[in-house]
N, C-alpha and C positions, 0 to 999 in steps of 0.2 A: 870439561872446561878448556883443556889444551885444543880441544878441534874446534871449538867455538872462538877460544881468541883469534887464531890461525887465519879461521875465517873471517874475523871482523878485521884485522890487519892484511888481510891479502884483497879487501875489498874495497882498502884503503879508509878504514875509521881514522878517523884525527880526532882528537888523541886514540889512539887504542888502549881500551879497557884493561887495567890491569886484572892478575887475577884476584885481587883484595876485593877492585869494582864488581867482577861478578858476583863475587863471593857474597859481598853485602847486599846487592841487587835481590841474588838467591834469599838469604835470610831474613829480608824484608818480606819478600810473598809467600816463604814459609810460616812466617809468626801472621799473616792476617789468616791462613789458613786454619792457623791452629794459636788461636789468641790466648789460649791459656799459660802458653809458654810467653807471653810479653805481657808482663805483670811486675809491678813494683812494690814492695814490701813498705808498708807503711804502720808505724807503731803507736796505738792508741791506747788508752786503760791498761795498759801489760797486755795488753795481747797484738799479735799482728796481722794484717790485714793485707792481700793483695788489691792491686788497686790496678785494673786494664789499660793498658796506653789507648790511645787516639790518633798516636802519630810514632813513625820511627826516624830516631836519628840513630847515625853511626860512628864513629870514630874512626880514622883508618889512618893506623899510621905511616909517615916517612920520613925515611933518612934522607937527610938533605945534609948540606955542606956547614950549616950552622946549625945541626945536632935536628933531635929530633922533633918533630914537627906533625899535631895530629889535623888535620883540617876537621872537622864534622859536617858530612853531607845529612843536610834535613832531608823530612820528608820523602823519604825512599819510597815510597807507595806511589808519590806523585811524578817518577822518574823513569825515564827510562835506562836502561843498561849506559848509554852514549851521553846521557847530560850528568848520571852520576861518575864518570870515566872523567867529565868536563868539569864539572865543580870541586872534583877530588883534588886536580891539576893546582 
């Protein structure tokens, strides 16, 4: 992740990806790879149920000057590294 930012910042990205952006970027194409781990627990009759996403959101947070602050970048599957870096912002 360190030789990757390095390069998107010496390549000159604006903004440059934090490494949270990768991070999420990364866990977005890990869970379509392996769906079973992106599932939501849903409780019916006493018993509970996983239920598969369709879409990934993230939460990523920052400290900012007026406390903290989580943006939620949608739809990661539909982003690249650079517009989730953008919409994080």
């Amino acid at each position: 992740l360190v030789s990757l930012r390095q390069q998107l910042k010496a390549g000159g990205a604006s903004p440059t990806p934090t490494y949270a952006d990768l991070v999420a970027s990364l866990v977005a194409r890990v869970l379509r790879r392996h769906p079973r781990l992106a599932v939501r627990w849903n409780a019916a009759h006493d018993a509970l149920f996983a239920v598969p996403e369709s879409e990934y959101h993230i939460g990523i947070a920052v400290d900012t000057d007026s406390g903290l602050l989580v943006p939620v970048v949608r739809d990661l599957l539909g982003k690249s590294v650079m517009a989730v870096a953008d919409e994080s912002r």
